[in-house]
N, C-alpha and C positions, 0 to 999 in steps of 0.2 A: 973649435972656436964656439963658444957660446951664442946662442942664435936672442936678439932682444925685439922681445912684442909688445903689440896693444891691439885691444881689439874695444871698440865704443859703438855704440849708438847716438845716432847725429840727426838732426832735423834738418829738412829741407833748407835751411836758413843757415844752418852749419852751429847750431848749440847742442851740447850733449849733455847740460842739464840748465833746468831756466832757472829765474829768479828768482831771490829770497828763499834762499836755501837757509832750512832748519831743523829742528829735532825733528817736529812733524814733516817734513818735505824736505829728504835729507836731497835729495834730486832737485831741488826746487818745484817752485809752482809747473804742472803740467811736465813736471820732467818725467814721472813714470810712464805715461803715454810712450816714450822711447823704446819702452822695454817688453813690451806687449806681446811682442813678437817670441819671446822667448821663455815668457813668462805663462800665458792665456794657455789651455790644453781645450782640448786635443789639439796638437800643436801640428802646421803644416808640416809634410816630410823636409823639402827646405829649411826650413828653419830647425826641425831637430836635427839635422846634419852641421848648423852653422852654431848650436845651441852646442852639441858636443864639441864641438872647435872652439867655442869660447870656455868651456869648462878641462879641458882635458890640461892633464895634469903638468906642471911646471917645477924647477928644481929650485927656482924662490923668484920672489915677486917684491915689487917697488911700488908704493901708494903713498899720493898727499896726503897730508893729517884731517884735509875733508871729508878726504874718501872712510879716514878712520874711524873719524866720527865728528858731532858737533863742538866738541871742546875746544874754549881759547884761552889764549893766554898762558903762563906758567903753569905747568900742568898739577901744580900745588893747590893750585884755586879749585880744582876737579873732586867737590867732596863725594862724589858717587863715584871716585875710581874706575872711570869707563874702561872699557872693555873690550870695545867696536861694536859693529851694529849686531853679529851674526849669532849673538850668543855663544856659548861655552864650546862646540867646538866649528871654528870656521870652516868655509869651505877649500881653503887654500892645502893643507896637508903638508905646508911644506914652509918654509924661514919666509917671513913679509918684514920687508924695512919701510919704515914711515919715515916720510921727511918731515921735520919739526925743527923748530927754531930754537924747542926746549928742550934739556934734555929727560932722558926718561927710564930706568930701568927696564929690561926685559921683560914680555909677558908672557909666559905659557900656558898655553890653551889646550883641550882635548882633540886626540885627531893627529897631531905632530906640525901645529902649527904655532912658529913663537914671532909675538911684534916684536922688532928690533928697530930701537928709536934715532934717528941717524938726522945729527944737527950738521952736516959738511958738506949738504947739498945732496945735486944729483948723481952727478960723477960719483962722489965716494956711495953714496947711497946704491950705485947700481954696481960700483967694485967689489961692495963687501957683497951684495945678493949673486955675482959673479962666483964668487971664490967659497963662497958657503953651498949653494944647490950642487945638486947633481941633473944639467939639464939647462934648458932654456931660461930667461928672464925674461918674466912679462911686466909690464908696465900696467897696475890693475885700474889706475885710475887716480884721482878725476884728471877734471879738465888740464888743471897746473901741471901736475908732474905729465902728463904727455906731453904738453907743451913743453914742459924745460926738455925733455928727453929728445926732442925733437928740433929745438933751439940749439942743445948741445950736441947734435948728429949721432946721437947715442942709439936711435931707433935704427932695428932692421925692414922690420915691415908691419905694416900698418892693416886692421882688417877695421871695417866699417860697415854699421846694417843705418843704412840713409831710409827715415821712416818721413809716409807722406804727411807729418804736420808743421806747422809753423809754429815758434815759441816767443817769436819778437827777442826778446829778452834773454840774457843769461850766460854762461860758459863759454868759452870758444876755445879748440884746440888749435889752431892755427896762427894763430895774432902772433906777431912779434918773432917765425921762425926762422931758419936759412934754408928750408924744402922748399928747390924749385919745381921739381918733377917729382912726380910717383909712378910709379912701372907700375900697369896691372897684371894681375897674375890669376886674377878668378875674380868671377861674378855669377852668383844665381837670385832669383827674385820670387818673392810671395806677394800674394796679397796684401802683406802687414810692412813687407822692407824688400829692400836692393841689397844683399851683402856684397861688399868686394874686397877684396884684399890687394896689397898692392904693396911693390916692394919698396924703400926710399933708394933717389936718387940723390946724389949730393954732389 
């Protein structure tokens, strides 16, 4: 049986990217601060243990159209033909279905990574990344598609690096879901974060 992930970065406050998300701040204002811990080198040992757990390889992945990038609307309107953020070849290596309201021809990328544009929500979005990988599904982001994933009891387990700032403002993966409990299953801690992982209960 297919095992289905997510793994975010969260603020003290419980936003995993703040506000006024855009081209330049595709995280929002002060969202990068979340990421420090993974990003900053020389990187504590904790966190390159928790850094390899967030990168190690998946058999396909599921992302909102924010996480895809800033483009709205009909994706006709898009005269730069975006692309996503990562350049020509992502880091995924493996089938990403975007949830969009639009529809959108297949993109292939270098690396063995192709977006697959999936208007049928999240369910179909995570049947077809089901049935296409070979391996797990992670849920790569943003804040939305954890959320439905998590509204629709689609998620297995949840990992989380809870960094000390405050954002006021912004994202939330929790609002609106049917998790009452999360089983934890690990915790280690740096300087920069608290990782834990934890499995859903339902």
């Amino acid at each position: 049986m297919t095992f289905t992930t997510a793994h975010m970065s969260i603020s003290l406050d419980g936003f995993v990217a703040g506000p006024d998300q855009s081209r330049d701040d595709p995280i929002g204002r002060g969202g990068m601060r979340l990421h420090r811990w993974h990003l900053d080198q020389p990187q504590h040992d904790v966190d390159a243990r928790w850094t390899a757990n967030l990168l190690r390889p998946r058999g396909a992945y599921v992302m909102g159209r924010n996480m895809f990038g800033p483009i709205r609307g009909d994706w006709a309107t898009d005269g730069e033909q975006w692309r996503g953020w990562w350049g020509d070849e992502p880091p995924y290596h493996a089938p990403v279905f975007v949830l969009t309201h639009y529809e959108h021809e297949p993109i292939e990328m270098d690396g063995g990574t192709t977006f697959h544009f999936v208007t049928g929500g999240i369910a179909d979005a995570l049947a077809q990344a089901r049935a296409a990988g070979d391996g797990d599904v992670d849920i790569a982001g943003g804040a939305s598609a954890v959320r439905q994933a998590l509204a629709a009891g689609e998620l297995d387990e949840l990992s989380l690096d809870i960094i000390p700032v405050l954002l006021g403002r912004g994202e939330r993966i929790f609002d609106d879901t049917t998790v009452n409990e999360l089983e934890l299953v690990e915790t280690e801690h740096s300087p920069l974060a608290t990782h834990v992982r934890y499995r859903i209960t339902r």
